[in-house]
C-alpha positions as CSV (number, residue, x, y, z in Angstrom):
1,X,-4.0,100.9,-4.9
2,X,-5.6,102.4,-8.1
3,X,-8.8,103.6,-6.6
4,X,-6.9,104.9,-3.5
5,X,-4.6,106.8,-5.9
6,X,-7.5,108.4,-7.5
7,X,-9.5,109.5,-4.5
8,X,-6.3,110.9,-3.3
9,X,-5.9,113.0,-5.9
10,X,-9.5,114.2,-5.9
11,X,-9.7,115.3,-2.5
12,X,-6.8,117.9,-3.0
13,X,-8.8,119.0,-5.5
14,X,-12.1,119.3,-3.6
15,X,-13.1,122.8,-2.9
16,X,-12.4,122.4,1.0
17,X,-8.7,122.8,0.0
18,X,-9.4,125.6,-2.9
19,X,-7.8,129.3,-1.7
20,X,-10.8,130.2,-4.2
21,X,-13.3,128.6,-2.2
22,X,-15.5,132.1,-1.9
23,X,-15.6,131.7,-6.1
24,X,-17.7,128.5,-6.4
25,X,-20.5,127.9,-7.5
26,X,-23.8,126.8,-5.6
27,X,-26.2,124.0,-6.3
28,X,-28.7,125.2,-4.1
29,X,-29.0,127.9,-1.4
30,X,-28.4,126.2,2.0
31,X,-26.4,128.7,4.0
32,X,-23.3,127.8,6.0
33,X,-25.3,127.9,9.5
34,X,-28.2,125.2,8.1
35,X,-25.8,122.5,7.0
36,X,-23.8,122.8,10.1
37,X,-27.5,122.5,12.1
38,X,-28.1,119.6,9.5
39,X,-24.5,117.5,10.4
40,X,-24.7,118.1,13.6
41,X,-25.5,114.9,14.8
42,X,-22.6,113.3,12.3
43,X,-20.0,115.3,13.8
44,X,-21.1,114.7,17.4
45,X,-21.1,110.9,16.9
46,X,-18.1,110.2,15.3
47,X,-17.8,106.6,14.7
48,X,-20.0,104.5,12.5
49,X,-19.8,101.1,10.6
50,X,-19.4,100.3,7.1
51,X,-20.7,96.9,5.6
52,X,-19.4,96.1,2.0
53,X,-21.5,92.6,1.4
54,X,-22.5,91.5,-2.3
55,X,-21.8,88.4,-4.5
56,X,-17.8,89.3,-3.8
57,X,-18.1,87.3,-0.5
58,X,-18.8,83.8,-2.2
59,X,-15.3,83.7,-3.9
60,X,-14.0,85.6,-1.0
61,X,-10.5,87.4,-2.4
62,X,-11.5,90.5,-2.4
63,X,-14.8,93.0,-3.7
64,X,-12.9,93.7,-6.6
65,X,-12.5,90.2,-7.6
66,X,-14.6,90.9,-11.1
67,X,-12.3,93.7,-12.2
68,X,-9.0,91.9,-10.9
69,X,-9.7,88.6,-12.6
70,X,-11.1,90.4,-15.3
71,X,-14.7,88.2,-15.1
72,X,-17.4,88.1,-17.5
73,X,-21.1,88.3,-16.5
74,X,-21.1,84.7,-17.4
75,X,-18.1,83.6,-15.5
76,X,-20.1,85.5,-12.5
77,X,-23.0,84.6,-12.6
78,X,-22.5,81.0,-10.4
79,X,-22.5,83.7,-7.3
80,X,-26.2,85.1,-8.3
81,X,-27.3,81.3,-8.6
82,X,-26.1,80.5,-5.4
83,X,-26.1,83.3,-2.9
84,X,-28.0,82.2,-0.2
85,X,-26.9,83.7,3.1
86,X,-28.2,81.6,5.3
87,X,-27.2,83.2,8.8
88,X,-28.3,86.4,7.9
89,X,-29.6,88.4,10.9
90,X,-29.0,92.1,10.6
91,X,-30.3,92.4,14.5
92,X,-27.1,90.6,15.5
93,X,-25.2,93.0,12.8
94,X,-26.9,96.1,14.9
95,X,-26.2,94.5,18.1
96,X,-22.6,94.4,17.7
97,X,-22.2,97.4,15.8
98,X,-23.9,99.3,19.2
99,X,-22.1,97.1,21.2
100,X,-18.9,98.7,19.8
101,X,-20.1,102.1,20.4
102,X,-21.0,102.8,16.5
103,X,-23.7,105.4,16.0
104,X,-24.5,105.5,12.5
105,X,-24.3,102.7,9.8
106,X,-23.7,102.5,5.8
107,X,-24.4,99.5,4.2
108,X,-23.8,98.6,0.5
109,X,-27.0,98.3,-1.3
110,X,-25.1,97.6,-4.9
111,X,-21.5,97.6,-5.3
112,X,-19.9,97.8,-8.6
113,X,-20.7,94.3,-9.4
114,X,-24.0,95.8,-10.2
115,X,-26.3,93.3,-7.7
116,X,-28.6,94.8,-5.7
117,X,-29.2,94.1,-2.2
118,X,-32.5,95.8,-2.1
119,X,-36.2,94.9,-4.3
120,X,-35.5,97.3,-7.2
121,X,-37.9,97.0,-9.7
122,X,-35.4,98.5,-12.6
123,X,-33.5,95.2,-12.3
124,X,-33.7,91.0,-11.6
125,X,-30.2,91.3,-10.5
126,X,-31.8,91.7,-7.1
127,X,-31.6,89.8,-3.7
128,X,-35.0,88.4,-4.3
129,X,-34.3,86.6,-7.1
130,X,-31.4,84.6,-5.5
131,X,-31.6,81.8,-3.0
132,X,-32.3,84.3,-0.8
133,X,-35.3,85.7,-2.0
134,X,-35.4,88.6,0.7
135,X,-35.1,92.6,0.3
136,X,-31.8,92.5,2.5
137,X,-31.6,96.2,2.9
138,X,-35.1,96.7,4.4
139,X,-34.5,94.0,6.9
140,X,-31.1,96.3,7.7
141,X,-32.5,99.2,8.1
142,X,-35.0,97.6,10.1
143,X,-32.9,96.5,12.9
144,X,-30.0,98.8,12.8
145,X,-33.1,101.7,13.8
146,X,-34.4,99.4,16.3
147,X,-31.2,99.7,17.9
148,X,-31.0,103.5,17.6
149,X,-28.3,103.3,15.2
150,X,-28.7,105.9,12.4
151,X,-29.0,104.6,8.8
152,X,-27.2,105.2,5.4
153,X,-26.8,103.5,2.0
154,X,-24.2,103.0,-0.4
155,X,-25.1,103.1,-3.9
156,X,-21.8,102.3,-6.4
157,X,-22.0,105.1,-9.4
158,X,-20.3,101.9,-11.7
159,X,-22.2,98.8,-12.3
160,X,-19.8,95.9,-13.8
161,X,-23.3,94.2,-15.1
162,X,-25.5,96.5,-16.6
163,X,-25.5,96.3,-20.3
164,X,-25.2,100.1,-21.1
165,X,-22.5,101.1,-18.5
166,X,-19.9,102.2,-20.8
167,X,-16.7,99.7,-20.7
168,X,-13.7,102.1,-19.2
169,X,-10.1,101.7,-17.6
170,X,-11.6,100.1,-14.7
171,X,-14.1,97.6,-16.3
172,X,-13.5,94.1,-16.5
173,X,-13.3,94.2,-19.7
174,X,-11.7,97.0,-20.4
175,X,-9.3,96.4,-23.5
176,X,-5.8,95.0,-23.3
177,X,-3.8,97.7,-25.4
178,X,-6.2,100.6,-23.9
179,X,-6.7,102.0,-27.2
180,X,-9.3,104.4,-28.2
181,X,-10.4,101.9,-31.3
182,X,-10.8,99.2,-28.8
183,X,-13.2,101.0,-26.3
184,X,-15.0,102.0,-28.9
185,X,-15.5,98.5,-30.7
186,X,-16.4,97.4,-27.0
187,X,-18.8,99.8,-26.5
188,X,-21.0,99.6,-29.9
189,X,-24.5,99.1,-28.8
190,X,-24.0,100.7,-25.2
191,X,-26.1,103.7,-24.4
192,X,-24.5,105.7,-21.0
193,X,-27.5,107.9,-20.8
194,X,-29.5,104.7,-20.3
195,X,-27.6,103.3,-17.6
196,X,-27.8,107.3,-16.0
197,X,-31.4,106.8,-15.9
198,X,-31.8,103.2,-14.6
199,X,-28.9,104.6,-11.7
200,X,-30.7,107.5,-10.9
201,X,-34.2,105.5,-10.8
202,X,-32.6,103.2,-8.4
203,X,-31.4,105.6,-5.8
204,X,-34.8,107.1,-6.0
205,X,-36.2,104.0,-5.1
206,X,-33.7,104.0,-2.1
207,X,-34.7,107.6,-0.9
208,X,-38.2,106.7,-1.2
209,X,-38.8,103.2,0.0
210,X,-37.3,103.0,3.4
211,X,-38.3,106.3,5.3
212,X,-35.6,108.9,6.4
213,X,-32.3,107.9,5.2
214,X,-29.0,110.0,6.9
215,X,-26.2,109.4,4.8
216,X,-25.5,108.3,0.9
217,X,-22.4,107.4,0.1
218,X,-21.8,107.2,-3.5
219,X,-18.8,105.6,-5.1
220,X,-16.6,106.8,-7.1
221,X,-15.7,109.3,-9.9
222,X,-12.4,109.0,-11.8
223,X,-12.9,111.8,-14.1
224,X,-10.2,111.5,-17.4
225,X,-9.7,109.7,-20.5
226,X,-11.8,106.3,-20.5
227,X,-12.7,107.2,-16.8
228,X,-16.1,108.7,-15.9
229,X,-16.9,111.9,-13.4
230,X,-19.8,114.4,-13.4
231,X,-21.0,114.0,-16.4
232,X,-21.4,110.9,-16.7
233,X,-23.3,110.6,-13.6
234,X,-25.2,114.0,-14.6
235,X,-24.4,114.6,-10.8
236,X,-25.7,117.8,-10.4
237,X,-29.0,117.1,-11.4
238,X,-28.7,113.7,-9.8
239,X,-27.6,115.8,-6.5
240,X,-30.5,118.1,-6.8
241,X,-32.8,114.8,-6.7
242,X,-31.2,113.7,-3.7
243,X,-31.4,116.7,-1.6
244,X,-35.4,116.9,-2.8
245,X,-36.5,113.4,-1.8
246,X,-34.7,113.2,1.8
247,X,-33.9,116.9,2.9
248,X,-31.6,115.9,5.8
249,X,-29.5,113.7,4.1
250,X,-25.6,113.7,4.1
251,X,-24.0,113.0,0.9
252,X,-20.0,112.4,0.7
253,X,-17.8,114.3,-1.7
254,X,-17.6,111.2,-4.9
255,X,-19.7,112.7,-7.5
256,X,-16.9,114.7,-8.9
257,X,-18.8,118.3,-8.2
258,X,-15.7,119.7,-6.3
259,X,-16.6,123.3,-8.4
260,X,-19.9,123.2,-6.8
261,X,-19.5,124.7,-2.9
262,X,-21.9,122.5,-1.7
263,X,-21.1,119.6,-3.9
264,X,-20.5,117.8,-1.5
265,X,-20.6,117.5,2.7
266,X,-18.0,115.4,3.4
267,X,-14.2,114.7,2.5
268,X,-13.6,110.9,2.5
269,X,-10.4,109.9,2.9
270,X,-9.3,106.5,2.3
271,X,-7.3,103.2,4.0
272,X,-5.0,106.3,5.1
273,X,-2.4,105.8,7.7
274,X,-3.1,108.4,11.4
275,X,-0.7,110.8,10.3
276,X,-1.7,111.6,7.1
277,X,-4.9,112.7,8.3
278,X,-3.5,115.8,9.7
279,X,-3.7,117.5,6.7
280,X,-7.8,117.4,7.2
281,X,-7.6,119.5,10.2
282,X,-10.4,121.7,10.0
283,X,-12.0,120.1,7.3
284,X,-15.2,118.0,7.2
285,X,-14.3,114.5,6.5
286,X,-14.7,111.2,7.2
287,X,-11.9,108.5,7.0
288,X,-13.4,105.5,5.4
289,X,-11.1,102.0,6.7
290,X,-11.0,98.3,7.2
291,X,-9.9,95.7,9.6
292,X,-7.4,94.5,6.9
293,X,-6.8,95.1,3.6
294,X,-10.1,94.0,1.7
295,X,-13.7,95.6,1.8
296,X,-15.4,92.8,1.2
297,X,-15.3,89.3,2.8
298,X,-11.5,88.1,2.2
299,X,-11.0,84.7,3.5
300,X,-7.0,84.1,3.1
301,X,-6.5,88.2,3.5
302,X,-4.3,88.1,7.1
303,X,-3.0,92.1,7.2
304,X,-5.6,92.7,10.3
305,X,-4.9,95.4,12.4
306,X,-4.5,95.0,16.6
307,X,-6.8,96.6,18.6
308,X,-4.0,98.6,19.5
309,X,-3.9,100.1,16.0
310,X,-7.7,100.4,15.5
311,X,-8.4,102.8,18.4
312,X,-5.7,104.6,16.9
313,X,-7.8,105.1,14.1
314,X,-10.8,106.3,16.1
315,X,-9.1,108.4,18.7
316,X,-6.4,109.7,15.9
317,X,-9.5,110.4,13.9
318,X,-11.3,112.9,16.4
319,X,-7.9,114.1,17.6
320,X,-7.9,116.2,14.0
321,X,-11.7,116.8,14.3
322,X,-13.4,113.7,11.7
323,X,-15.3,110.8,11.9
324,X,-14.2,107.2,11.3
325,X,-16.3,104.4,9.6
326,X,-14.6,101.1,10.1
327,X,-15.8,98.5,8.0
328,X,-16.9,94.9,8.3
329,X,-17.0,92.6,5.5
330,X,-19.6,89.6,6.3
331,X,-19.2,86.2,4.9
332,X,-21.6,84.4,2.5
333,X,-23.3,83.4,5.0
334,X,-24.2,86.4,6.4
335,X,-22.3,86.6,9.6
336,X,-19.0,88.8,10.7
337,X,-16.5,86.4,10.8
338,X,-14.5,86.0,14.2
339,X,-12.3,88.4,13.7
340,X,-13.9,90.8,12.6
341,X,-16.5,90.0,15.8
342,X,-13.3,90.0,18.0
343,X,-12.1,93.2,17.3
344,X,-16.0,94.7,17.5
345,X,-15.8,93.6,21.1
346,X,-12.7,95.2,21.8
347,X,-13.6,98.3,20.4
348,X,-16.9,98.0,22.5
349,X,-15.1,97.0,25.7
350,X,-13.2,100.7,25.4
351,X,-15.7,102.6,24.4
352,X,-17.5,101.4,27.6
353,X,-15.2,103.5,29.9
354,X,-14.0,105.9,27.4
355,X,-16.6,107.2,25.2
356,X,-16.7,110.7,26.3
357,X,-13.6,110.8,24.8
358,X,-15.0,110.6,20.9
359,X,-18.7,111.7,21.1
360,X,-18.9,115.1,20.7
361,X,-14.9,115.5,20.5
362,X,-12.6,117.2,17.9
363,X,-8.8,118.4,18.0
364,X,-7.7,120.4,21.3
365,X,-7.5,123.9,21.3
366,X,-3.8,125.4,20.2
367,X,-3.0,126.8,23.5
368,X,-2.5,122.9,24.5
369,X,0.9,120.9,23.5
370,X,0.3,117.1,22.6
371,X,2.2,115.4,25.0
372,X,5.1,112.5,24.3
373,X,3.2,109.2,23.1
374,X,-0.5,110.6,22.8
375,X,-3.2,112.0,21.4
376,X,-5.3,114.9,22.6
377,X,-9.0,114.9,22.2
378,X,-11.5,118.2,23.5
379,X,-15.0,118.5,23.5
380,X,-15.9,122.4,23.5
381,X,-19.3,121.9,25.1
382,X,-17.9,120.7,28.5
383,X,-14.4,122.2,28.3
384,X,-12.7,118.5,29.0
385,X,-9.2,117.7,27.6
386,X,-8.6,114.1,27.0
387,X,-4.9,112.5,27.4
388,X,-4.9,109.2,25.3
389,X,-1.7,107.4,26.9
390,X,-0.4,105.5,24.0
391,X,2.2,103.8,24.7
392,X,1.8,103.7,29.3
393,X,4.0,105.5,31.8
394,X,3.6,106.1,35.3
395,X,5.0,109.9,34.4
396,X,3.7,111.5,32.6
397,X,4.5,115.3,31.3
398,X,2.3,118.2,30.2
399,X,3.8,120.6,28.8
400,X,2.9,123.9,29.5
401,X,-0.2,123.1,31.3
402,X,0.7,124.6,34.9
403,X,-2.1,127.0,35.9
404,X,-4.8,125.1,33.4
405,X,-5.7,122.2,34.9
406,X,-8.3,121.8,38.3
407,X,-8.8,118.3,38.7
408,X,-7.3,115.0,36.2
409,X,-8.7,111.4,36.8
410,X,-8.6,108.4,34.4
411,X,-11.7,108.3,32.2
412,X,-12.5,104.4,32.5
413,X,-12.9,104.8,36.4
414,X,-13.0,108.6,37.4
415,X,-10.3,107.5,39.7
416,X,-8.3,110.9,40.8
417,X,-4.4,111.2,38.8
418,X,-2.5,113.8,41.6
419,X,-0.3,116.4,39.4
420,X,2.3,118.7,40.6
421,X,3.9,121.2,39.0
422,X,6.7,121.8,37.9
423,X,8.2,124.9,36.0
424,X,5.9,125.3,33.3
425,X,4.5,122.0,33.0
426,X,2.4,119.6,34.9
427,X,3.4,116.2,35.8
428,X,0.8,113.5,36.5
429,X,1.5,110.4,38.6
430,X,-0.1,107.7,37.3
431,X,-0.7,104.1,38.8
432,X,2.6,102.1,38.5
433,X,0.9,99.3,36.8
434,X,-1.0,99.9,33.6
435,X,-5.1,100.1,34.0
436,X,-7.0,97.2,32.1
437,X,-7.3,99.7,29.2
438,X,-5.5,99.1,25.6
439,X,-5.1,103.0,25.5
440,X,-6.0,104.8,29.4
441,X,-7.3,108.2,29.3
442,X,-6.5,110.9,31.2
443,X,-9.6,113.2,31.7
444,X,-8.3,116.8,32.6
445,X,-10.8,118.9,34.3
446,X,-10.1,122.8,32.9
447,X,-9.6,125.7,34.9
């Protein structure tokens, strides 16, 4: 709950939601038109895949496990000695992340337990050094753009590990009594601007050694007393770098720059329920979410969501105009578990008949009333309204619609729904018994 309390409180103070927007400052000269030419492909696509793996999914309760059991470096280390992912085989990763309809993929090349996934030569607390001995992010990006699938990294701003990352509130060893005395007797001996360096050395390694990268995801600034933001990171010369080395890139709003008007490209709101997302309307943003309640691999974690609730997610998602990235945390050994394979497929089996419905969508035009139990999704480019039936009813009501509908069939089969009118509104007459679909669409053809 901490870091979702945190993020929360910086996105209201990003400068999407600033009445002073037009009084920011600017990083570099991009105009409004260019980055929307440069996104364009993000917001068209809509649905990607997150993968938090690391050391976290040997003990298995959670990515956070260091910081929540307060773990040393030595008390961790056992995981580095004996990672060794055996099943590993990002093709069947990319498979099933295509399978489910996902166009764009992030995947964690160091979380804050400071291992890296990836051959960095700033560090030996590095893939190849384990059991493993294999630069695991090259293989992913690899075979994620073998299948089409657009790539990103994750890079973690906080490193657990590193000897001069500055010991704050959220540390493992952060001090008991949270006294300024005792940070600073933990900290003798650590140099910040050190660790800035090896971080920013690191993520040029990642914008230089794989080819075109789409997205970085960064994570996370908690600006405050013993917390870290801009500064720390040096983020807008580190942003600068970025944009430099991989000119198309799309970097999410975590670096704490939120005077900057291009500080960031995307909002990234967090484990939030549908209905909070409302309040992103007309934003850019991105909500970032898991099966259940853990990132990374959580063996005993049971809080999964249906597939019910999932495509809730995605359609609720495009129905305010953002993206989802649904996450999947892989075991030790390398695989998605069968849940989390389960619920891919499900996903997958939707999006088979329904697609048209995300790609490309965003929220309906004012002029069109949501109807009882769904969701309205619009894409502009073909003039198409989309009636996501949420909970199923042979009648169904639109309200308001008489004179600006031609033709309505159900998405999955392009099977004709008859309407009449009646008063104001149209009513469609749907097939007594529900369609094979966990949520039918109704595909309204516009006048």
């Amino acid at each position: 709950m901490l870091k979702k309390q945190l993020l929360m409180a910086a996105l209201m103070a990003t400068p999407f939601f600033s009445v002073q927007a037009q009084e920011l400052k600017h990083i570099g000269t991009e105009t409004a038109a260019q980055k929307e030419q440069r996104m364009a492909w993000w917001t068209h696509d809509r649905f990607g895949m997150f993968i938090h793996w690391g050391l976290y999914a040997m003990p298995a309760r959670h990515e956070w496990v260091k910081h929540n059991e307060r773990l040393t470096n030595e008390q961790y280390q056992n995981y580095f000695d004996l990672f060794n992912p055996t099943q590993f085989d990002p093709k069947a990763w990319a498979k099933q992340a295509k399978a489910a309809g996902m166009k764009y993929a992030v995947l964690t090349t160091k979380h804050h337990e400071g291992f890296c996934l990836f051959d960095s030569k700033y560090t030996d607390y590095k893939a190849t050094n384990t059991l493993a001995k294999r630069d695991l992010v090259k293989e992913f990006v690899d075979a994620f753009r073998a299948e089409g699938i657009k790539v990103g990294f994750y890079y973690s701003l906080i490193d657990w590990h590193h000897p001069d990352f500055t010991i704050d509130y959220v540390h493992p060893q952060r001090p008991a009594d949270n006294s300024d005395s005792a940070y600073a007797r933990l900290n003798a001996g650590r140099d910040m601007s050190k660790y800035r360096q090896y971080m920013r050395d690191q993520i040029k390694e990642l914008l230089t050694h794989y080819g075109k990268i789409d997205i970085l995801w960064l994570d996370f600034s908690y600006a405050g007393k013993n917390g870290k933001g801009k500064d720390d990171w040096a983020a807008v010369d580190l942003l600068k770098m970025i944009r430099k080395l991989q000119p198309g890139i799309i970097v999410d709003n975590r670096l704490n720059l939120e005077e900057y008007e291009d500080g960031a490209d995307f909002l990234t709101p967090e484990q939030v329920k549908v209905e909070e997302l409302e309040q992103f309307r007309g934003k850019t943003w991105e909500t970032c979410q898991t099966f259940s309640g853990s990132w990374g691999y959580y063996r005993d974690e049971n809080s999964w969501k249906s597939t019910h609730e999932l495509l809730q997610l995605l359609i609720g998602s495009v129905s305010r105009g953002g993206n989802l990235i649904l996450n999947v945390g892989p075991t030790a050994r390398g695989v998605f578990d069968a849940r989390a394979q389960n619920a891919l497929g499900n996903i997958g089996d939707w999006m088979k008949g329904n697609s048209e419905s995300i790609y490309g969508c965003t929220y309906a035009p004012t002029s069109f009333a949501v109807p009882q139990n769904s969701m309205l999704t619009y894409n502009p480019t073909t003039k198409r309204l989309y009636v996501h039936l949420l909970e199923y009813n042979s009648k169904v009501v639109l309200p308001g619609y008489k004179g600006k509908v031609k033709y309505a069939q159900l998405l999955h089969d392009n099977s004709e729904v008859k309407f009449t009118a009646d008063g104001d509104n149209l009513a469609l007459s749907l097939p007594e018994k529900k369609p094979a679909m966990e949520i039918p669409v109704v595909e309204l053809v516009l006048q």
